[in-house]
N, C-alpha and C positions, 0 to 999 in steps of 0.2 A: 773458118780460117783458110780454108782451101787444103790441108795438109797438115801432118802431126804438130800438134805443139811441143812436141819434145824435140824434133828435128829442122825446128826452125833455127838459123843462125842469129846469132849473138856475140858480135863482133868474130874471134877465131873460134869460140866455143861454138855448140847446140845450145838451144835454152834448155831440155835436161843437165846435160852434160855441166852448166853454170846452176842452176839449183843444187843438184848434187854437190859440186865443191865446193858451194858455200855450205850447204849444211855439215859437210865434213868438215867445216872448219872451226863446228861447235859439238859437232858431237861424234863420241866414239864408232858408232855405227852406224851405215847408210844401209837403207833397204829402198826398194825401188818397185812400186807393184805395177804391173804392167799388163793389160785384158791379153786374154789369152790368144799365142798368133802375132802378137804387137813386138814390131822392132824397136830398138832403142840402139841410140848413137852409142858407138863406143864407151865403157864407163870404167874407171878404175876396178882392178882385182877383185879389191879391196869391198865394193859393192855388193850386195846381194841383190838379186832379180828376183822375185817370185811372179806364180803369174795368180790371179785374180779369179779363181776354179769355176765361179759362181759367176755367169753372166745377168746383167739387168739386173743388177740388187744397189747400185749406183757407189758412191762413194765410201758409206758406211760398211759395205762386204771387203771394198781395197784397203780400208782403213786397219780391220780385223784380221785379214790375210800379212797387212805388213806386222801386225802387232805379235802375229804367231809366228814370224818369220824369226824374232830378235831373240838372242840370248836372253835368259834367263835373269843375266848381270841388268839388261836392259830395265831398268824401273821408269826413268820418266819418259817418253816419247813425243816429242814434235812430228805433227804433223803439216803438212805442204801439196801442191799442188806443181805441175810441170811448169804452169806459167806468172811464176815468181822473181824475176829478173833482178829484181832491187832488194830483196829477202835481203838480212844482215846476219852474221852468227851471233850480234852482240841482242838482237831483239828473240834469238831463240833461248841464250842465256839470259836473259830478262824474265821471261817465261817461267823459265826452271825456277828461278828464285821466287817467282809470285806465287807458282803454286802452291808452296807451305806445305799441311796436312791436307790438302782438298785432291780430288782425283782428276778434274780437269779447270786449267786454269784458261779462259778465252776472251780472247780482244770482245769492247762493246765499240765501235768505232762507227760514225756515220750511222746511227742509227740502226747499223747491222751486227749480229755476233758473228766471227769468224771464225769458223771451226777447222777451217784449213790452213791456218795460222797459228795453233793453240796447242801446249803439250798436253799430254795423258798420264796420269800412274796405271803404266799396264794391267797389275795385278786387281784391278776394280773395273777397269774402261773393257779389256778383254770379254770375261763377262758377261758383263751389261749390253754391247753391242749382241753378242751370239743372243742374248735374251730377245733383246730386241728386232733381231733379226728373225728370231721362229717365232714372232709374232706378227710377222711382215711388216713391220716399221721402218723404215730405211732414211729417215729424213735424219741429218748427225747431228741438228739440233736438239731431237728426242733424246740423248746422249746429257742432256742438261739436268734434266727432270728426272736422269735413274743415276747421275753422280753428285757428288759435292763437288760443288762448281765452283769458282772464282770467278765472277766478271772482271777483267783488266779494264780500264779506261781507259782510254785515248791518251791521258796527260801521262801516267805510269808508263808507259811505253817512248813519251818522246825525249825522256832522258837518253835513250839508245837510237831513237829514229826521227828525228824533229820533224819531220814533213812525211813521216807512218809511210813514208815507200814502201815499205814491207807488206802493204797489204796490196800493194798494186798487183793487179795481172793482168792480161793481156787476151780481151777476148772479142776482140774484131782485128779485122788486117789495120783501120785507122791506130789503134792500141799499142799496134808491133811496131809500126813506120814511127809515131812518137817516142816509145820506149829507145828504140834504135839512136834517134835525135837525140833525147835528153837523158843520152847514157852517152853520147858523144860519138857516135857511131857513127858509118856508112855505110847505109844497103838503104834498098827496097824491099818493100812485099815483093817478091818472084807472082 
């Protein structure tokens, strides 16, 4: 991308800064895991930063570090990636509701599961992740096979998202110049 995905602009926001207040707009708590050294745009108070202790353990060591970061109160947990622009709060409260009794509930969409889309019950994914991770596992779909899992569907979800925008992200500079367009925007890739 040539430059942070968190500090790209998105319309007057950052695209963190626009992940973050959408997910605040579903859930009590935001935490924010960030490699350690890594700046981040401005973010409400309100936010927690942690930084990510463990370098090169990939997603599933940020995953675990934001999960240790949350109160106690915190039971379900969404998680998300920086370059989510279309993310809904109504498709992370969709989520909560799917998961039932299972410990992680995740999109099957296009052929892929999305685990950076998908919430957790802390109290089992916690865990399971550090398990997996002293056995050098790091891939978050390994996450599948040590929890009770919910696969979501595609059609489950388009009650809150018709055209599943929420799984969009943004990972070529062509990705950022469309998102910008068909979010109604004006800019360029710098």
């Amino acid at each position: 991308m040539g430059q942070p995905k968190a500090w790209l602009a998105f319309g007057p926001e950052r695209l963190l800064q626009r992940v973050v207040r959408i997910v605040g707009e579903a859930a009590d708590v935001v935490v924010v895991v960030a490699a350690p050294g890594q700046e981040c745009p401005p973010l409400p108070n309100s936010v927690r930063i942690v930084r990510d202790s463990v370098s090169g353990r990939g997603p599933l060591q940020g995953l675990a570090a934001g999960m240790a970061a949350l109160p106690a109160s915190a039971e379900i947990v969404f998680a998300t990636a920086t370059d989510a622009p279309f993310l809904r709060p109504a498709w992370i409260s969709r989520l909560r509701e799917l998961i039932g009794e299972n410990d992680l509930a995740i999109p099957f969409v296009g052929d892929f599961h999305h685990p950076l889309s998908a919430v957790y019950r802390r109290a089992t994914s916690l865990p399971a992740i550090e398990n997996l991770l002293g056995q050098n596992r790091r891939r978050l779909l390994d996450l599948m096979d040590a929890l009770q899992t919910r696969v979501v569907d595609g059609d489950e979800l388009r009650l809150v998202d018709p055209e599943l925008a929420s799984l969009r992200n943004l990972n070529t500079p062509e990705d950022y110049v469309k998102a910008i367009s068909d979010a109604g925007l004006a800019a360029s890739f710098p």
